[in-house]
N, C-alpha and C positions, 0 to 999 in steps of 0.2 A: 735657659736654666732658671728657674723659679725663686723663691726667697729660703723656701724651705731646705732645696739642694745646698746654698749657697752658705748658709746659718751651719748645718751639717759640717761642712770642708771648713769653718771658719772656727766650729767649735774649739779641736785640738789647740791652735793655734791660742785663743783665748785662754785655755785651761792652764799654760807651758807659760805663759807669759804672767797668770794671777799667780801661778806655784814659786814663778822664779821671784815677783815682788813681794809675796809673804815672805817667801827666803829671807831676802835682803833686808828684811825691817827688821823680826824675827832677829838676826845677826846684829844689826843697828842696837834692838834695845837692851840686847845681852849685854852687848862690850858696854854700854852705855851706866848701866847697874854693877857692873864689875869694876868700873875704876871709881864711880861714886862711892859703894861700898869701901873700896881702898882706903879715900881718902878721908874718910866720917870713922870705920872701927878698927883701924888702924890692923895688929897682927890678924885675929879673928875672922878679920872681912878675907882673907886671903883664901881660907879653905873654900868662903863660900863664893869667890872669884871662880876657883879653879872649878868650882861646879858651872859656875856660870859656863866658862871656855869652852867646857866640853861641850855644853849645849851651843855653845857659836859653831863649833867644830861642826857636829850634826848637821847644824843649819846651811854652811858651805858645804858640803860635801850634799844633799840633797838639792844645794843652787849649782853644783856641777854635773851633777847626774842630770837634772834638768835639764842645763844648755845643750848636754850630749843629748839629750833623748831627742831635742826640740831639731836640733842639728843634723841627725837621722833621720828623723820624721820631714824636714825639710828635704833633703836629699832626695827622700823616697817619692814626694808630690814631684817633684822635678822628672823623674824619670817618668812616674806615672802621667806625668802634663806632657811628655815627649812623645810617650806609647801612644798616646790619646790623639797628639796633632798626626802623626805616621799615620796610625789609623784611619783616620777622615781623608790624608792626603790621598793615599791608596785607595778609598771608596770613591772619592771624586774625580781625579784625576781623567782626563778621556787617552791619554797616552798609556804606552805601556811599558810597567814599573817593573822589575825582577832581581831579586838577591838571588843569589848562587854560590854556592862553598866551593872548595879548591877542586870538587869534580864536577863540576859543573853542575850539580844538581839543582832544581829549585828549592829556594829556602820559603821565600815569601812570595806573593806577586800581587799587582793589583786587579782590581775587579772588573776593570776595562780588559784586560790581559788573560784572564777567566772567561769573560765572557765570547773572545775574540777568539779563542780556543775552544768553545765548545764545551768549561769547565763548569758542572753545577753550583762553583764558588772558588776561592783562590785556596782555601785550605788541601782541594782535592788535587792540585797542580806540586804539592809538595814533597820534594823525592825525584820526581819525576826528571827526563832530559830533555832537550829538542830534539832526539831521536826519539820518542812516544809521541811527537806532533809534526815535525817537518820531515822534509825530503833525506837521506844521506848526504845527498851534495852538500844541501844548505846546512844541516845537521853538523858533519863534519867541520864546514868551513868555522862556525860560530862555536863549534868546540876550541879548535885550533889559535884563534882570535882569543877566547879568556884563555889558554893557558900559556899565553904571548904577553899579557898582562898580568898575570902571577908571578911569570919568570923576570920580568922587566922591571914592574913596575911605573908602567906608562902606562894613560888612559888612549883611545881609542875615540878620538868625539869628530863628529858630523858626517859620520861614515854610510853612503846610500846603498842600502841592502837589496838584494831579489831574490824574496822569502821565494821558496817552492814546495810545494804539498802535495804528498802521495796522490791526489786524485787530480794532478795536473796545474790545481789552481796556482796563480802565481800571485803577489804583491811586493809592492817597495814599500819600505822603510826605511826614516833616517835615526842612526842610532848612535849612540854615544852608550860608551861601557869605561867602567872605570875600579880600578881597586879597591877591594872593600875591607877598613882594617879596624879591627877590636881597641879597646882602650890602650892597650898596649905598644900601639903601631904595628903589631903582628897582621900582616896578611892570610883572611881566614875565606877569600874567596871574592866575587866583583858583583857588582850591581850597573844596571844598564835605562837606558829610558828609549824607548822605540817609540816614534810618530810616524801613524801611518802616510803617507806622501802618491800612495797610489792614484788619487785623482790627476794630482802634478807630474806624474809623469807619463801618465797616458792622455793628457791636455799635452803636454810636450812633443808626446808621440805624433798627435793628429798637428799642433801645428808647423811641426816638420814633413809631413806628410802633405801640407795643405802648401807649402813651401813649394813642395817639388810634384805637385798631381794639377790636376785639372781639378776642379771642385767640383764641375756635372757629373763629367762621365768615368770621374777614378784615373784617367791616365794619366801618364809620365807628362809636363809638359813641359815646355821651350828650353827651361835649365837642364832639367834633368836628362833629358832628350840630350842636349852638348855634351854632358859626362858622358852617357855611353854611348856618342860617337867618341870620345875621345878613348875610352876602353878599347871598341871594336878598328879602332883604327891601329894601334898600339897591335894590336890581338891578330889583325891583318896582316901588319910590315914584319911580324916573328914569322909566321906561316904561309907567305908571299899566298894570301888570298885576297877579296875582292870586299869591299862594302856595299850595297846596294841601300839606296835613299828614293822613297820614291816620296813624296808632295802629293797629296791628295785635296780636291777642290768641288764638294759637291756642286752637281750642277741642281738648278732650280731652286735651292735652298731658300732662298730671300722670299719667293711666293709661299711659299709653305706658312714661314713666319706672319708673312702679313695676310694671308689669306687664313688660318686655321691657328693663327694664335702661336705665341711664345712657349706655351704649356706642350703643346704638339711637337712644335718644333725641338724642344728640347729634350724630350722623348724621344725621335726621331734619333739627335743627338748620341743618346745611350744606345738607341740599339745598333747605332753603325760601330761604337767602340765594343759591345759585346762580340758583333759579328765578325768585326777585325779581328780583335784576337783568335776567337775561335779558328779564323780561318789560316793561322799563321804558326809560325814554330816558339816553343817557348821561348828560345833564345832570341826572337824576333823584338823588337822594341815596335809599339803601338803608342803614337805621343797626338796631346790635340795642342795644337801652340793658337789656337783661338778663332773665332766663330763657326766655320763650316767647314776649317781646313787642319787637315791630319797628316799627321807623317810617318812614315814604315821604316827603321832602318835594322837592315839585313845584314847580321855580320859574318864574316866568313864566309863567303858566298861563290862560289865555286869559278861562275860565268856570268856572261852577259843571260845567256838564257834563262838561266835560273833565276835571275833578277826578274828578267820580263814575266815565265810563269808567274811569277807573283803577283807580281800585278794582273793577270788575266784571272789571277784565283781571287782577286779583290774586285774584280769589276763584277766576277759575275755571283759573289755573294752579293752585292751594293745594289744588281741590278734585278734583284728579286723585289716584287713588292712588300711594304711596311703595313704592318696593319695596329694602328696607334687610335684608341678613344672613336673606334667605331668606323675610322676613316683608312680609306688603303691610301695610300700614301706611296708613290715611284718617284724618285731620283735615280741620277745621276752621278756619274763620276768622272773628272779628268784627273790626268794622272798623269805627272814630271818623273821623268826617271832623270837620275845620274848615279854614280859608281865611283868609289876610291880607287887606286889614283889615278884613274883614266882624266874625270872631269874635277880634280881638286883633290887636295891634302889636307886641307883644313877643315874642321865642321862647318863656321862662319861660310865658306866656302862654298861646301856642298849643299850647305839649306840654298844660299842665292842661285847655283846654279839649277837643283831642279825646282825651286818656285818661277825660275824662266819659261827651263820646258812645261810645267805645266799650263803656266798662262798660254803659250803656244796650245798646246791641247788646248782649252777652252775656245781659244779663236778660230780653232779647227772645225768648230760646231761643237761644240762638248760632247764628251764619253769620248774621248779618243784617250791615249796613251802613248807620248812623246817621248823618248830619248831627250838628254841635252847633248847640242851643238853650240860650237863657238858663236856661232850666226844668231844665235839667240839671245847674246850679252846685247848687243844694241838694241834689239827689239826691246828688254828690258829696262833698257835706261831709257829708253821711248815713253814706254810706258808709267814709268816713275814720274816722269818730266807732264806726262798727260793727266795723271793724276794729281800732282801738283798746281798744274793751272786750272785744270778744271774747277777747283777747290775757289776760285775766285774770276772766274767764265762771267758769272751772272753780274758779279758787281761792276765789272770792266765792259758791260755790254757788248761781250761777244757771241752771246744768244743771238740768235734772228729765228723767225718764222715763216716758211714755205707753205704752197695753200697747192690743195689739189681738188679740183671738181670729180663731183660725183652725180652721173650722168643717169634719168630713166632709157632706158634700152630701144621703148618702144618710139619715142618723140625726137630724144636726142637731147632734151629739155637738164638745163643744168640745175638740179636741186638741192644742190648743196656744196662743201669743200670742207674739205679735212683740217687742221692743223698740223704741221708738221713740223720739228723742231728740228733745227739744226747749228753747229758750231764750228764759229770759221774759228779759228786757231792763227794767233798772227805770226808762229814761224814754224807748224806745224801744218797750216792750211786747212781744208776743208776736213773735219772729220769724221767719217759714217756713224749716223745713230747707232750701228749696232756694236762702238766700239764705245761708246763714253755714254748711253743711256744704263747701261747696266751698272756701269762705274760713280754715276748719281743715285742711283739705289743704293749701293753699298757704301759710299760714305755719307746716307741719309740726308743726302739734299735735295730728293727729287720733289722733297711737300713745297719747297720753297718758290723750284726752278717752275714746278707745276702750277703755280699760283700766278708766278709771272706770265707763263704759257697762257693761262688762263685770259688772265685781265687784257694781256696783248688781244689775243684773238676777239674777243667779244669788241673790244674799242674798236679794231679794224672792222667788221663788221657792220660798226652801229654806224662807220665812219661812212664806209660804199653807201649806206641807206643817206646817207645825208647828201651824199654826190647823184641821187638820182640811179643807182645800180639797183634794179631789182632785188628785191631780199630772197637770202637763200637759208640756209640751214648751216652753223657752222660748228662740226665737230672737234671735241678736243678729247683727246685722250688722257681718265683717269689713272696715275697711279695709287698701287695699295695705301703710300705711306700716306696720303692726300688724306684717305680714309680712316689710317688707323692715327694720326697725329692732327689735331686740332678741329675746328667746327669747319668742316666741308660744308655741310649746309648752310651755316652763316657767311662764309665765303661768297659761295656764291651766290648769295642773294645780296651782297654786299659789292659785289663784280658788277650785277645787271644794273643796280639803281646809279653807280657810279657812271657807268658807261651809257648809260639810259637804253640799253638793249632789252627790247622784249623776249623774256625767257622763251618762247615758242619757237625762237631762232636760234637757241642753244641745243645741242645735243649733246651729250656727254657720254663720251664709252668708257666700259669695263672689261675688263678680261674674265675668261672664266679663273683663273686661277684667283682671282679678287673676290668673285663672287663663291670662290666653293666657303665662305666665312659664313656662316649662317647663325650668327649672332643675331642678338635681337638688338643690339646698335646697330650692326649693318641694316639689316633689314628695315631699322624706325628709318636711316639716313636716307637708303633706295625711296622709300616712301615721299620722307617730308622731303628730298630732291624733286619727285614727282607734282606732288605741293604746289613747289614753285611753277610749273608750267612747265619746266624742261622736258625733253625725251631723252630716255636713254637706249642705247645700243648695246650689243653684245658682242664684244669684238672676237675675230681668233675663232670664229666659232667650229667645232668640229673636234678642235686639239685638245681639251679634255679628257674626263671619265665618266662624266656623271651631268654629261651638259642638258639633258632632259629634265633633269631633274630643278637645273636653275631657271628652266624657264615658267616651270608650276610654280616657283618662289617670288620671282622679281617681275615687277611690270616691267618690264620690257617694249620696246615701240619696234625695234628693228634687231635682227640678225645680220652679223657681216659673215661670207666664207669665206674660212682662211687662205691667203694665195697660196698656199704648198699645194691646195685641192685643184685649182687654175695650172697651177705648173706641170701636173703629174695625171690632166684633163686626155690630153692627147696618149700619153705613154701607157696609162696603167686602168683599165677599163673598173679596176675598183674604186676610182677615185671620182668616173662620170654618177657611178652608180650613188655614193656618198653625197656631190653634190646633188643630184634627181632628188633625191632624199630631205635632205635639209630645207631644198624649192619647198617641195611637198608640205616638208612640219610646217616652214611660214603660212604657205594657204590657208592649211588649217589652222593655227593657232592664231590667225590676221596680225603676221608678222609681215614687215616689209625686209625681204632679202636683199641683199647686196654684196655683190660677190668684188674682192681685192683680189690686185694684180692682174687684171685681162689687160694682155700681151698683144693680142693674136685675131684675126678676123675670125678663124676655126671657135676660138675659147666665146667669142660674141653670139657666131649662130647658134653653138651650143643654147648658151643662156638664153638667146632669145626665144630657142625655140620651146625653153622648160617654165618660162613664163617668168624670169627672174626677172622683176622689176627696177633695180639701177646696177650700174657696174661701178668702176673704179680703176683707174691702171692707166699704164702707159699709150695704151691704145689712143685713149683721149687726149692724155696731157699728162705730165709729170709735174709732181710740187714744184711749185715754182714760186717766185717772190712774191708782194703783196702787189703792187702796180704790175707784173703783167698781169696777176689773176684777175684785177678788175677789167682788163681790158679782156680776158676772155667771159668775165660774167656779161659785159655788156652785150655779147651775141646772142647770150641768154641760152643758146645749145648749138649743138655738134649733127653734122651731119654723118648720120651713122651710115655702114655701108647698109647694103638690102642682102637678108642673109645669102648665103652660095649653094645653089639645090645640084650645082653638076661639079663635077672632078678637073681640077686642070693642074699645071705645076703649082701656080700660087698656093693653091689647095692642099696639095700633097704636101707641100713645104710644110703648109702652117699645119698640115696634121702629126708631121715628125714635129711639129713644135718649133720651128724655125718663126721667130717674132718679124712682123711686118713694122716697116717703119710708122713712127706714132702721124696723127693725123695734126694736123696744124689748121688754125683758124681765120 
């Protein structure tokens, strides 16, 4: 407001105030003349007193018109300075403001409240009800609500609204409404103030939703999952029906991850929870309670068969292939069944019992699908107790390493030895790799265990060279996490100069599922690994998808074939066919082959006669400790048999695949 507005508004003010002090002098010097006169011309002065009086009289009675004028005119700025703040409150305000008369009609509103309605300004909202802008529900309720405060006189404050709008939209509001009364105290209708709260309570919605889902894949998880067992159970014992629970355990999952990334895998992820449901009833519950593992519970479930379809309807959605960022992508699936009240009453219950059966399923060879048995509560606490120690194996030195030679076909000539890991368990005893190496992948301690494997092996090695044992080649096998967790290449270059091992006597294998990673870190690693002098191997080879294709990518030194193709050599004429095959690509590509698991004099001639340059297996020797292997490296090779060109029983045996005793040195 400028000086000129201000002079303006200040003017009246000034005029009301010099009219009222002329007044009062004006009066002053009247009376003041009228009693001098008195007392100076004695009778005479009297008349001209009484003129004087009059004029005083005049004079107060325009100094009382005055104060009234002045006294209205005050009034009037007061009100008009009220209209003026209401005004601005109502322009400004981002909340929404609404007077209403005894029918609820709009009297006023503010311009946030115009706006938010679609009003070209607040004066067009005037008249009007929330039945010209909301829903009838909502319309009705917010009628009902002011004329509860009409009749009462009680306000209505922090009350959470769920406006609704003819074209479906919805919003919350928190609104407080309260009596609106005239100067008089007469109730002439209510006034309300509404803030919109819609972001807060659809942040509330999601994290209650985030409470009880899985964040990746949208499903119910661990909690939520217990409610509606405890629902379907209740639901069950009224309608003497059945619950079915089945535990779902991808198999391969952890290669996926470390071979083709987190990104993949968790993709992967989604589409196994779109495909579950799709493949299930809506009544069905689809929960992921965390990493790879899901659970189905089936309420109301008629039978045992009904339960089991289910699970055949889930294996064979699961066991289609994935086609995820260019890559096809096949898992697996094992599958714990259990059922109310057959195997448990309690959810707590039923989740332990089929995450038994399904571990059973996986130990079955994975994709299988187990029932629970009582026989399976021990196997479970076995397994608990394995997990457990395994968790602290490494630091109680109950690691050891087993060495297995690896034989040229043609000489008998020992060129190398594997490493092999193993774990005696001090009241558990010996336990098979294929029970506790997968179980160091999955509680991600295999980068560690693998490091130790490492340094072990290479020291023994450098150790035989120091005792005068001819030097051989000694293999270790990489795992993924080796790869995708910390400097592998500084590792190992950090192994040889400790143990003063010439890299040319390190090999180091990969699987294909390691190498389907075709990152330009894996690939710099494959390389600056090569760098150092080492060879690398391709272990497993065969058991992929795409394994032609890792061998255009990675320098590679050596192919292994996988023992499934040795074992299934004799029975299954497509598997000599496969190995022929594999011989072949190494020739050409100047791979050296090596075939795992020969058994069998039959599985030898084979090889030898397709030109496969070393074997591996029991034939020769089985992993065995570090001091016998030197005593077998000292003979430096194995007298192989000379292949068999005629038929006899030995023959036929080893053609059904009957294993010959191993050979001993």
């Amino acid at each position: 407001m400028n000086r000129k507005s201000e002079s303006k508004k200040q003017s009246p003010l000034v005029w009301h105030l010099a009219t009222t002090c002329s007044a009062v002098f004006l009066g002053f010097v009247l009376t003041v003349r009228m009693c001098s006169g008195r007392l100076a011309g004695g009778e005479s002065s009297w008349a001209l007193g009484l003129a004087e009086l009059s004029s005083v009289g005049i004079a107060l009675a325009c100094l009382l018109l005055s104060l009234l004028y002045w006294l209205a005119s005050r009034r009037n700025r007061r009100r008009e300075l009220e209209s003026y703040l209401l005004q601005v409150f109502l322009e400004h305000i981002p909340d929404n403001v609404f007077f209403k008369d005894r029918r609820s009609r709009f009297v006023r509103v503010s311009h946030s409240m115009a706006q938010r309605f679609n009003m070209p300004c607040p004066a067009a909202m005037v008249g009007k009800t929330d039945f010209d802008f909301f829903s009838d529900e909502h319309a009705d309720q917010a009628f009902a609500d002011e004329q509860r405060i009409l009749s009462t006189g009680e306000a209505l404050t922090g009350i959470e609204e769920k406006e609704t709008w003819p074209d479906g939209r919805e919003a919350w509001v928190l609104t407080t409404k309260v009596p609106l009364r005239d100067r008089g105290g007469r109730m002439i209708g209510t006034m309300g103030i509404a803030r919109d709260i819609t972001d807060r309570k659809q942040a509330e919605v999601r994290i209650c939703h985030m409470a009880l889902h899985d964040e990746l894949t949208g499903l119910p998880n661990r909690a939520l999952l217990h409610d509606r067992l405890v629902q379907a159970i209740a639901l069950a014992t009224r309608n003497c029906k059945r619950v079915g629970l089945l535990m779902l355990d991808l198999d391969h999952f952890k290669s996926i991850n470390d071979s083709l990334g987190h990104y993949v895998g968790d993709a992967v992820l989604q589409e196994v929870a779109r495909r579950l449901t799709a493949s299930l009833r809506e009544s069905d519950t689809v929960a992921r309670i965390g990493g790879d593992e899901f659970v189905i519970a089936i309420p109301l479930a008629g039978s045992s068969e009904e339960i089991q379809q289910a699970a055949e309807r889930v294996q064979l959605t699961l066991n289609r292939p994935f086609r995820i960022e260019g890559h096809e992508v096949h898992i697996g699936v094992s599958i714990g069944i259990c059922e109310y009240p057959a195997d448990g009453e309690q959810p707590d219950i039923l989740l332990q019992n089929a995450d038994s059966a399904m571990y059973q399923a996986k130990n079955a060879g994975r994709g299988a699908c187990l029932a629970f048995s009582a026989e399976m509560t021990e196997a479970t606490r076995r397994r608990q107790k394995m997990l457990h120690d395994l968790r602290h194996a490494l630091a109680r030195g109950e690691f050891s390493l087993n060495y297995q030679p690896l034989v040229c076909t043609t000489t008998g000539v020992i060129t190398g030895v594997e490493a092999l890991l193993r774990w005696h368990h001090p009241e558990l005893g010996s336990i098979p790799p294929s029970q506790f190496i997968p179980q160091l992948e999955e509680l991600g301690l295999m980068a560690d265990v693998g490091r130790w494997v490492l340094n072990t092996a290479c020291s023994q090695n450098a150790e035989w060279q120091r005792q005068g044992i001819p030097p051989v080649r000694m293999a270790v096998n990489l795992s993924a996490q080796q790869f995708s967790r910390g400097d592998l290449v500084g590792i190992v270059e950090s192994i040889l100069q400790e143990t003063g091992l010439d890299a040319k006597w390190l090999d180091l294998e990969l699987t294909e599922s390691l190498t389907m990673d075709e990152s330009e870190v894996t690939i710099a690693a494959m390389r600056n690994l090569k760098s150092l002098g080492v060879s690398l191997s391709l272990d497993d080879f065969g058991t992929g998808w795409s394994s032609l294709s890792y061998l255009r990518r990675f320098q590679f030194d050596r192919i292994k074939i996988d023992r499934s193709f040795m074992r299934d050599l004799a029975s299954q004429p497509a598997a000599e066919t496969v190995v022929r095959s594999i011989i072949n690509l190494g020739h050409n590509l100047g791979l050296t082959c090596i075939a795992e698991g020969v058994e069998t004099r039959q599985q030898l001639d084979y090889l030898q006669k397709q030109m496969c340059p070393e074997i591996q297996g029991y034939l020769c020797s089985p992993a065995v400790p570090a001091d016998r292997c030197a005593e077998i490296l000292r003979t430096r090779s194995f007298p192989l048999p000379a292949p068999h060109h005629h038929h006899n029983d030995e023959a036929e045996d080893a053609m059904r695949g009957v294993p010959l005793a191993p050979m001993t040195t």
